[in-house]
N, C-alpha and C positions, 0 to 999 in steps of 0.2 A: 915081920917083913915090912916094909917101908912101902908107904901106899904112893910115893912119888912115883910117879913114871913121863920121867925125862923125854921119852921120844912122844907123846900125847903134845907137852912144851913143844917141842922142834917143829910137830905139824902144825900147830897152831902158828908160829912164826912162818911157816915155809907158804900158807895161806895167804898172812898179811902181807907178804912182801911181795907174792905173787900180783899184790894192789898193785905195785908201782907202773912193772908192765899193760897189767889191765887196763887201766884207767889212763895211760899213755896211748898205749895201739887203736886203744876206741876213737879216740880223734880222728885217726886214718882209717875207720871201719865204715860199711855201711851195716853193721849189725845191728845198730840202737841209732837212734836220733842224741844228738848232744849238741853242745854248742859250737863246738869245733869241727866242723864238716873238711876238713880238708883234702880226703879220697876218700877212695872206697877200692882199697889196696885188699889183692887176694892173701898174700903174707898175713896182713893185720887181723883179716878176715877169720882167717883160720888157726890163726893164733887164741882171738877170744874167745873163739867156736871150741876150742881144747880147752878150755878153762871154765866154760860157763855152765855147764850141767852138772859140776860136781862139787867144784873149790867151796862154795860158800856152803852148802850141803853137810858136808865135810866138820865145818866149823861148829854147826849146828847140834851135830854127831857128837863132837870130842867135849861141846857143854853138857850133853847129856853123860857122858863120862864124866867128866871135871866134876857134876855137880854129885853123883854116887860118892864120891871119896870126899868133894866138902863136907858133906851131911853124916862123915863118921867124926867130923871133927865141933862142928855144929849143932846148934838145935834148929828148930824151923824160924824162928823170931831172929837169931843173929844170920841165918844165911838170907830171909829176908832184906834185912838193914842192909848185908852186903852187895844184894843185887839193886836196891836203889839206889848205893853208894856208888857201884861200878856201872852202871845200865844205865838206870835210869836220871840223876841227876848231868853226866858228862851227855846225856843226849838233849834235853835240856838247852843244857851250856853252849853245848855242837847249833844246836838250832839257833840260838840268839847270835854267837859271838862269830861261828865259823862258816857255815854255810850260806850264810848271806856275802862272807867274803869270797867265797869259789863263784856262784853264780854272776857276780859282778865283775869277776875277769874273765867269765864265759859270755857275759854280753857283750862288754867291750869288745873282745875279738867280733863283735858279730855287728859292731858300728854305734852302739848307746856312748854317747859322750854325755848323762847324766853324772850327779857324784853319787857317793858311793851311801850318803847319806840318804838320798832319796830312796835305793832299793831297798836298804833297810827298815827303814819305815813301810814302803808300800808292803815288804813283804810280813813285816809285823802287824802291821794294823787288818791286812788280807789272810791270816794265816790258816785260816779252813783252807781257803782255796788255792791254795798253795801247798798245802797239805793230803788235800784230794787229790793234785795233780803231780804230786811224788817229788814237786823240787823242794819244796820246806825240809823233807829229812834229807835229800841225797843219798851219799851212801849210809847214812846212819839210821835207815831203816834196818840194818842187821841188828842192832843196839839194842832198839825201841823190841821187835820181833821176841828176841831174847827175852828180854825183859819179860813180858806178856807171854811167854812161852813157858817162862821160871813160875808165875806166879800162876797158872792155869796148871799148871803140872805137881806143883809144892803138895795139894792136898792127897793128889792119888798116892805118889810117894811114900806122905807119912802114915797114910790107912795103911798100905802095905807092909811099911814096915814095922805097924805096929797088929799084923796080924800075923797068922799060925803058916798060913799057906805059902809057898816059895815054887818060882818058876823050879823047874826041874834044867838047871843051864846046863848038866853034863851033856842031855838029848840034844842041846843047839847046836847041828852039824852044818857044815858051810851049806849044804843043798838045801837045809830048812833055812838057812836066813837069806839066800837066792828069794824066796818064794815072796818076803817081804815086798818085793817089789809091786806086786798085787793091790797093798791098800795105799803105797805109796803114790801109785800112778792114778789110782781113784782119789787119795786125798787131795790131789794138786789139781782136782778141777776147784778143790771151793776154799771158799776166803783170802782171795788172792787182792787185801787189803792195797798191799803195794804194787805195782802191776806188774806180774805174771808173776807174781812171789806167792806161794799159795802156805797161809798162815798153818794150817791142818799138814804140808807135806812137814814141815822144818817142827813141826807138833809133834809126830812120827819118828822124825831123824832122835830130835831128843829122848824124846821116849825109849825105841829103839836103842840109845845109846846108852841110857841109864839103867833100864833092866838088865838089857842083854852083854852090847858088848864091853862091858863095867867090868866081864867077870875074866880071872885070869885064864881061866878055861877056855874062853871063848877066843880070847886075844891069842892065844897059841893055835890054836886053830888055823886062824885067821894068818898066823907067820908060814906056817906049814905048806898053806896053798898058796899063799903070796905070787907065785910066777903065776901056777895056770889064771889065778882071778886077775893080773895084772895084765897079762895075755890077753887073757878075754877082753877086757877093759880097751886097752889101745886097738885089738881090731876092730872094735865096735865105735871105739870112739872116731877112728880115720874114716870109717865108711861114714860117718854123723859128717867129722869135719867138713870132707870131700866132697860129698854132694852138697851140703848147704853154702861151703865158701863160696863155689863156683856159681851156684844160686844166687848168691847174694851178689856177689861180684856182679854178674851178669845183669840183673834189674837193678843194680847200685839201688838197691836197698826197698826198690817198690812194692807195695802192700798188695795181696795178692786180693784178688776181684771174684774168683768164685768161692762156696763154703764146700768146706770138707764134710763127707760122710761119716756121722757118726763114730760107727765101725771102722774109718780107717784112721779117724782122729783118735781113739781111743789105742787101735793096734800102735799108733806113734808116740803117744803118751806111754805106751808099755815099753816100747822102743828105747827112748830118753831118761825114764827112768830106770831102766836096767842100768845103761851106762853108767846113771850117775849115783848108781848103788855099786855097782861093781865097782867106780873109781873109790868111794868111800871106805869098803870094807876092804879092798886091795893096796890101795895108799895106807891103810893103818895098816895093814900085813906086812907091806915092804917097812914104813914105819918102824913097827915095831922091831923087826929085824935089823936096821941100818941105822936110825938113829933114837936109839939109847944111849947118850951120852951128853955131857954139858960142859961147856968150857965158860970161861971169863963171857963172850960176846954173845953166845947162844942164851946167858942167864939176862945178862943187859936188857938184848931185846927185846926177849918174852916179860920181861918187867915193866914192858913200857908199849907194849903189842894195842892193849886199846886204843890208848893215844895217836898211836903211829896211826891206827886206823883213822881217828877221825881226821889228822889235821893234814893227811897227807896230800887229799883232794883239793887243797888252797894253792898248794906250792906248785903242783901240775898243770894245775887250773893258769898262777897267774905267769910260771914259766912260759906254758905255751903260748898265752896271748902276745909273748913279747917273740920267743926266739925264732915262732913260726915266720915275721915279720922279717925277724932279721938276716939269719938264711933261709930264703927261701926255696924252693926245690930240692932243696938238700935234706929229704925224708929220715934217712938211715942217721944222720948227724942231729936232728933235731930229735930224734925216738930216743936216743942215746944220752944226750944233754938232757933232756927233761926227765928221764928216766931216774938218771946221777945225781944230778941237782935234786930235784923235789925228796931224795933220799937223804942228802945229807941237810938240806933246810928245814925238813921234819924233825931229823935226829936235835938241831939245835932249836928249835920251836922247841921239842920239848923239854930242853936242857933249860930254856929261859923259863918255861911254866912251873916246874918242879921249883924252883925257887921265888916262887912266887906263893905265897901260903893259900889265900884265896884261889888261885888260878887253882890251883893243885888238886884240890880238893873238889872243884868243881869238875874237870877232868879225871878223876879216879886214881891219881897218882897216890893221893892217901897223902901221909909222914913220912920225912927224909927215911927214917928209923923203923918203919913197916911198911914201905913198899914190897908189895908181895909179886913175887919174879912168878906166877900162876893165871891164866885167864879160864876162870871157871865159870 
């Protein structure tokens, strides 16, 4: 039996692309601070508020799956190489060459008529403190996570599998991997390195995904319940969205002034995590049931899914400094245009890197001849 499984690929892509909107709508959000404040739209609001508890979650999950099937093909020493290959140096590369370019068309919008040389440097020569304060990686804290996630996890792995004992995965019935949400919601108070990313939950997610849902047992499981945990998932998610968009909407975005109790910050971290475990294990279920399958553009994509991730945040970045400018008021025309645009100016960003032998390599593209169509 062929250990590809094609629809693990699709979610993986159905995640990245879901960046475009993300990372669009937030301009019009008051959910996060960014550079582009320009509403604080209940639409936009409740838009990222459906996306944020689970999406990246998710991704975290299907590596810990990806990396169970690299390691039948691998020893520990080349899937190593490979995660420095793919992880670790394009994050790197992302930090020097790309992410000083998004920031610099997110201050421009915000009034800096410095060049573009000056941010780079200041933020080269500053880079702890830029580091500490989560703009040095941007979105390429997923990257770095991984990465650090891979090589913390690689040792338990190989003891395991080079001992006698084995999970029993036939017993993993959907109610016992419900219950996981228990160390998930305690994991995510501590090592929240990146801020509110908590190193220990996405620690978890992999984990979770390499023991458990790796096994075909499990994954059928998982297809079978697909409605009611899908179900579940979206009622629980709209009662999240609901009240927090309007929330947010409403104090356009102000920081709340008393502290929560213990006990009820905890009941809400149980809350949040449910969701974003139900979305997890129910998105693979539906997953696994709807998209098995691969064509010409689903393989393209996922061939090139890291890249997309990092350099896509340049082109959204430097569209909106301009189009917000150029219609203005015209929200629904500008979300659409940068949405489109920053879609296809990635696609050719990466079209020019790939041909570049140096670029390539430092982005994880690999050889014309072994770009590998898999994000493990």
């Amino acid at each position: 039996m062929s250990v590809r499984k094609y629809y693990l690929d699709n979610l993986r892509l159905m995640v990245i692309l879901f960046l475009f909107p993300y990372h669009t709508l937030i301009i019009y959000s008051g959910v996060a601070d960014y550079y582009f404040n320009v509403a604080n739209n209940l639409v936009a609001n409740a838009l990222i508020l459906s996306l944020a508890p689970w999406f990246m979650q998710l991704l975290f999950t299907i590596a810990g799956i990806a990396t169970y099937y690299s390691l039948k093909r691998r020893n520990s020493t080349q899937y190593l190489k490979e995660r420095v290959s793919k992880l670790l140096i394009p994050t790197l590369a992302g930090v020097v060459l790309v992410i000083p370019v998004s920031i610099y068309f997110g201050i421009l919008y915000q009034g800096f008529d410095g060049s573009f040389l000056s941010v780079w440097w200041t933020m080269m020569s500053n880079w702890m403190e830029y580091l500490a304060n989560g703009l040095l990686l941007g979105p390429l804290w997923f990257l770095l996570y991984l990465f650090i996630i891979s090589i913390i996890a690689l040792p338990f792995i190989m003891k395991y599998k080079k001992s006698n004992w084995r999970i029993p995965l036939e017993k993993v019935t959907v109610p016992k991997l419900l219950l996981l949400v228990i160390p998930l919601a305690l994991g995510s108070y501590f090592l929240n390195i990146y801020p509110e990313k908590s190193l220990i939950q996405f620690l978890l997610l992999f984990i979770f995904g390499y023991f458990l849902l790796s096994d075909d047992g499990v994954q059928e499981r998982l297809e079978k319940s697909r409605w009611p945990l899908f179900i579940s998932f979206l009622v629980l998610l709209g009662i999240y969205v609901y009240i927090s968009a309007i929330s947010i909407t409403a104090s356009a975005g102000a920081a709340a002034t008393t502290s929560t109790p213990l006990a009820i910050d905890l009941l809400v971290k149980l809350l949040i995590n449910l969701i974003m475990w139900l979305g997890v294990i129910s998105v693979m279920g539906m997953g696994k049931h709807y998209l098995e399958f691969k064509n010409k553009s689903t393989m393209y994509l996922a061939g090139i899914s890291f890249p997309i991730y990092i350099f896509h945040i340049v082109w959204i970045n430097l569209l909106a400094n301009y189009i917000i400018g150029w219609i203005p008021d015209l929200m629904v025309v500008q979300v659409i245009l940068i949405m489109a645009l920053s879609f296809v100016l990635t696609l050719a960003n990466i079209e020019v890197v790939k041909r570049i032998k140096g670029l390539r390599s430092l982005f994880g593209l690999g050889t014309k001849k072994k770009q590998e169509t898999r994000m493990e």
